[in-house]
N, C-alpha and C positions, 0 to 999 in steps of 0.2 A: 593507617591506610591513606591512599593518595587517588588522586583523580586519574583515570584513564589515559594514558597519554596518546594523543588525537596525532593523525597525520594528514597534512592538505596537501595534492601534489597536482599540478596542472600541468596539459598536453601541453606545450604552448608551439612547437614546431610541430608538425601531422609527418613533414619529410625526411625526417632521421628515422631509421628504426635501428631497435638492440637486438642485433642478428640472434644474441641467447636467451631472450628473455619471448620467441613466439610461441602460436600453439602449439601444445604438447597433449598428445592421445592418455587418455583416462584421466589427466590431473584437473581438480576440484575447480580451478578456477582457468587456467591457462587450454584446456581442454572444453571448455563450452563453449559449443559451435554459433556461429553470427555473432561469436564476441567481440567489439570493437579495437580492443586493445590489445590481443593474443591475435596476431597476424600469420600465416602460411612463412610469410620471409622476412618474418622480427615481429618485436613488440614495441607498439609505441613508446618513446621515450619520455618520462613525464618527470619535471623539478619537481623536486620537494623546496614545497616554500611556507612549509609551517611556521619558521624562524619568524617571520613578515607577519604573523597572523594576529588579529588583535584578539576576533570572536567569531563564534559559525551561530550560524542560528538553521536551525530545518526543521522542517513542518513536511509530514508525508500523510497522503490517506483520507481521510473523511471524518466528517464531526458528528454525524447521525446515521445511523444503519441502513436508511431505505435512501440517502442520498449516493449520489456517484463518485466514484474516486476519483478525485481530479491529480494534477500532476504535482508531485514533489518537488519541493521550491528548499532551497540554501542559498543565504547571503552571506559571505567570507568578508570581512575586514581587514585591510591591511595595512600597515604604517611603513615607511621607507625613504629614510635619507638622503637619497642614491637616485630618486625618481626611476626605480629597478620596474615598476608597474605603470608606468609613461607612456602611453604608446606616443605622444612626439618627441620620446626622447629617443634620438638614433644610434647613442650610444649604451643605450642597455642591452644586457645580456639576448632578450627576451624581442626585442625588434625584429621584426616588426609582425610579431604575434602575438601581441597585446593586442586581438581583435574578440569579436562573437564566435562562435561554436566554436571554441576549445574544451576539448573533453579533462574533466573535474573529477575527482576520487578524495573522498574522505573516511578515514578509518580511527576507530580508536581500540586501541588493545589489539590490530591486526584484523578490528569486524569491523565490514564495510557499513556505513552510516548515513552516507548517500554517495550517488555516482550519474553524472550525468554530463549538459554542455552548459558554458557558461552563454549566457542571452546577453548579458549588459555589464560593461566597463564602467563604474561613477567614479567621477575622482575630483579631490578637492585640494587647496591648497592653505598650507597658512602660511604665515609674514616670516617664518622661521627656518622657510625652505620644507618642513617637512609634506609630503604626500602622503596623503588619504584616500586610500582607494577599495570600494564596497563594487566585489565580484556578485551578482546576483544570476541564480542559477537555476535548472531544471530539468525535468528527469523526460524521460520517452514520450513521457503523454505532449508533452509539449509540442512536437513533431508529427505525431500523426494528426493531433488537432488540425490540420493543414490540409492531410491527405479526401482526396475525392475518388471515387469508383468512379466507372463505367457503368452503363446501361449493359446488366445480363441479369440470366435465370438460372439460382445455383440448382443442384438437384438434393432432394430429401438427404438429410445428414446427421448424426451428431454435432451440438455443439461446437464442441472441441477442433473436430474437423472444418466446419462451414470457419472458423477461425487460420487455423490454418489456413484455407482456400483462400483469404483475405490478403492474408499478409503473401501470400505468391501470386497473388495477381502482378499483371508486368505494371500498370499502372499505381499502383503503390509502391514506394522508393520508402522502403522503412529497413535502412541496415547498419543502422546509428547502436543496437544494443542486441542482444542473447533475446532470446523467446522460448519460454516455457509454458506448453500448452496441454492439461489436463485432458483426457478422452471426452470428458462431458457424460451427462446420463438422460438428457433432454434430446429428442429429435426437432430441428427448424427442418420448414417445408419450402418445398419449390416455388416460392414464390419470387415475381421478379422485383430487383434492385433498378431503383430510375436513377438515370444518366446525371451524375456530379451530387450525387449521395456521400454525406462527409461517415468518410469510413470510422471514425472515433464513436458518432452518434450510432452508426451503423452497428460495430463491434458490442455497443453497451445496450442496443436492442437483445441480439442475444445471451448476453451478461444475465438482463431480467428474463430472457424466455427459459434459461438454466436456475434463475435464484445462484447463482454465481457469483465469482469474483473478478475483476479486471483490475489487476495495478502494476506498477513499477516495481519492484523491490529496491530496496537499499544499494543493493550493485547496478541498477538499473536495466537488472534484466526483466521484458514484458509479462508475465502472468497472466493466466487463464487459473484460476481453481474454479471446478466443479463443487460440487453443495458434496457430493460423498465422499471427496478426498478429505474435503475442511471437518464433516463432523466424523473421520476415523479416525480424529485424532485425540490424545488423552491428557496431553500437556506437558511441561516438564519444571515449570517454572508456578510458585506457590509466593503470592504478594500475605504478610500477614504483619500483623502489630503489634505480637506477641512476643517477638524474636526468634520463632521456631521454622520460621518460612525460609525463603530463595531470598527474598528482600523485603524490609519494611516499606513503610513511602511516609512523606513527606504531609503529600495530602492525599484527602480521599473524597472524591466529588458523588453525591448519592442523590438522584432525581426521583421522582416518581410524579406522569402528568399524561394527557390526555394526545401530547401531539405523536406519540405510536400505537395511539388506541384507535381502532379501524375492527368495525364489525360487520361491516359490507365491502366486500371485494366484489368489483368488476373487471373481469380478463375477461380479454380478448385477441385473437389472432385473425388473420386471414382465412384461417381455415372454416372457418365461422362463426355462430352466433356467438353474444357475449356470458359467458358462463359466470352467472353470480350468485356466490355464496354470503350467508348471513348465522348470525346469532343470533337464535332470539331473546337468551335469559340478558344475555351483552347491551341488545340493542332494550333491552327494557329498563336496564341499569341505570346505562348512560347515554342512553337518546342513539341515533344512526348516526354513523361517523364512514363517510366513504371513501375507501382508496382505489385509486382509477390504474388501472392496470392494460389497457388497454393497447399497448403498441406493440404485445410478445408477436413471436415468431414460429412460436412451435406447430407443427405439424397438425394436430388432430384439436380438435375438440375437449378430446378427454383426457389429454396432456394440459391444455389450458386450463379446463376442469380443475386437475390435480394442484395446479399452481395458484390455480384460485383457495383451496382449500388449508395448502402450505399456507399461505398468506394469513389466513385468516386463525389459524392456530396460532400464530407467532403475534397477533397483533390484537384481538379481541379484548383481551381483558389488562388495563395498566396495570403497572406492578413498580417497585420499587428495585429501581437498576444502578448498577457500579456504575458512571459514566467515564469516569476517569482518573487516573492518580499522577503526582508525581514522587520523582525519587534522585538525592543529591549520590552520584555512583561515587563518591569519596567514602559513602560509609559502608559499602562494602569491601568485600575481600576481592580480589581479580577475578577471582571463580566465577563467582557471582554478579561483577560485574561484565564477564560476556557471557553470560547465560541472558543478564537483560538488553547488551549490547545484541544479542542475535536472537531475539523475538522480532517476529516479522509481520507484517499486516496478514492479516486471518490467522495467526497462530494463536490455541486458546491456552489457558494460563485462570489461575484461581485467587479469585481473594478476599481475605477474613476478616471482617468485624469484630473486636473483643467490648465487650461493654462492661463499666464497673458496675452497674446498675441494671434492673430491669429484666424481663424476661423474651428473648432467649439471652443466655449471655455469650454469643458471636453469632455471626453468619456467615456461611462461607456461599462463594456464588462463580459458577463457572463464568467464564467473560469470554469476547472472541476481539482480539487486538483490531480494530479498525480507524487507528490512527496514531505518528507516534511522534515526539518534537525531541527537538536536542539544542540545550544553550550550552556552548562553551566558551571558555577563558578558557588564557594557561593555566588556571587554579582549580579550577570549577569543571563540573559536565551534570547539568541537572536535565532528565532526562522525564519527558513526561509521555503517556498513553492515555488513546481515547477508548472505551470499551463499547462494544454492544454487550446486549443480553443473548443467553441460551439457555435461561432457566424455563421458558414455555416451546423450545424444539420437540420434545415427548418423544415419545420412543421410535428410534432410526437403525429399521435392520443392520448390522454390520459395522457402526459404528463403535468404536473403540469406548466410547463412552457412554453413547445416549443407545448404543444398542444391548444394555449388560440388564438381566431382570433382575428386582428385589435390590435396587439404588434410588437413591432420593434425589437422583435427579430428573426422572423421569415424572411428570404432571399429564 
């Protein structure tokens, strides 16, 4: 078995399009609407300049579960004779768009691994003529971080929708990537938005008034998951160290500590008072640990209520978490290596402990993907995940998983 084989391809002219390669109605990729690169009258023309490539490095998603998703970052490396990545050279191919915001795609096995624009040219030389040039790069969040609203009052909505309404406002210019926006299951209330409100902070207000998700994916399209899309899902991919799994790993990172223990929630909204819930065998255990909740959006009281309570199921008592693994995708079969190449942030995925010793001997522990890195060479793709917990979610009507009676995942 061999490593993945990775492709790096950058926009570098925006002005040529490939009359055969624009959008096309129902297809998977060329078919998704506000896509950047699937045009009405062509498709962007992009080099493949994998040949040039020394290493990719990317990091996408979050290192802790109650933090925010920030934006997906890749740095390309590149080596070349030729000064072919020069922007003062005016004899290269690529002149004179060797500049910022060229749009960047990286795939391995044909799954996209990140996609986004490039921010920064570095470039170095040595005494030998050759060029050294480290593309440093990022994904959609990068862009709306910028963006500002106007002063307005939306009206009572879904989630999902007051999202939507965001991104069509005329004073936000966000048509850099695809958007995919979940219905939501949370109502946000009419309250008003003040004048040059950064629409990013905005957005991940109601992120937490849903217990939701906001990221970029890997193609860099924008995301909205709601909390009932993420836990209907059942998995498809089994990490184990047995060899009977999707894939072993390399390593396997296991915490257990105080900083997601929180046994007093305070929420609060607009709508008013602040709704807080407590434990008291929790708070007798291990002393009051408070997590401040306070900026939601939603609508009633007894929404906020309910999100106080979510909170506090999930975070009351520590427990001992998967935090993270990695894995060299050389020692799998192709199969399996895009099964792990297309795990996506919030996709949940299982994984087992075997012990020679001791009792029990393995543990198996569902996980929800919230973060995922990728080092490559031409030789190499070691690819790493960061996990939360969903062993303390309990039972969630309609869920694929947490909603099945007489299963031991359910606490």
């Amino acid at each position: 078995m061999s490593a993945p084989i990775t492709t790096v391809e950058v926009c570098f002219d925006e002005t040529t399009l490939d009359a055969t390669a624009g959008f096309k109605l129902d297809d998977t990729d060329r078919g998704v609407l506000n896509n950047p690169y699937y045009l009405l009258d062509g498709g962007l023309t992009f080099a493949d300049v994998s040949a040039d490539v020394q290493q990719v490095s990317v990091s996408r998603g979050r290192s802790r579960q109650l933090d925010e998703y920030s934006s997906g970052t890749a740095n390309i490396n590149f080596i070349s004779t030729t000064r072919k990545y020069d922007p003062l050279n005016t004899a290269s191919a690529y002149y004179p768009y060797v500049i910022p915001r060229r749009y960047v795609r990286i795939k391995s096995n044909g799954v996209a691994v990140f996609a986004g624009l490039i921010n920064t040219w570095a470039m170095s030389y040595d005494l030998s003529g050759v060029t050294y040039m480290t593309a440093q790069c990022s994904d959609a969040f990068a862009l709306l971080a910028n963006q500002l609203l106007t002063a307005f009052t939306p009206d009572a909505e879904l989630t999902g929708s007051r999202i939507t309404n965001i991104f069509n406002r005329p004073e936000i210019n966000f048509n850099t990537t695809a958007i995919s926006i979940d219905a939501g299951t949370s109502t946000v209330g009419a309250f008003p938005v003040d004048a040059d409100t950064g629409a990013l902070g905005y957005l991940r207000q109601i992120e937490k008034s849903e217990q939701g998700y906001l990221f970029a994916s890997a193609a860099n399209t924008f995301k909205f998951k709601d909390r009932s899309t993420v836990l209907a899902q059942t998995g498809n991919v089994a990490f184990k160290d047995d060899g009977t799994g999707t894939s072993g790993y390399m390593t396997l990172d296991v915490e257990t500590g105080d900083e997601l223990l929180f046994n007093r929630i305070v929420a609060q909204s607009p709508a008013g008072v602040a709704q807080i819930a407590t434990d008291a065998t929790s708070i007798a255990t291990y002393d009051t640990s408070t997590l401040d909740a306070t900026d939601l959006l939603n609508s009633t009281t007894a929404e906020v209520a309910s999100i106080s309570n979510l909170l506090l199921q999930q975070y009351k008592n520590p427990e001992v978490r998967y935090t993270g693994m990695t894995q060299q995708l050389s020692a799998l079969s192709g199969t399996n290596q895009n099964l792990l190449l297309g795990l996506e942030l919030t996709d949940l995925a299982t994984v087992t402990k075997t012990y020679a010793t001791g009792s029990p001997s393995s543990v198996t522990k569902y996980v929800l993907v919230e973060g995922i890195t990728h080092t490559i060479t031409p030789e190499n793709h070691v690819i790493g995940f960061r996990f939360a917990s969903l062993s303390q979610t309990g039972f969630i009507l309609d869920s694929g998983l947490f909603g099945l009676l007489d299963i031991g995942s359910i606490n």
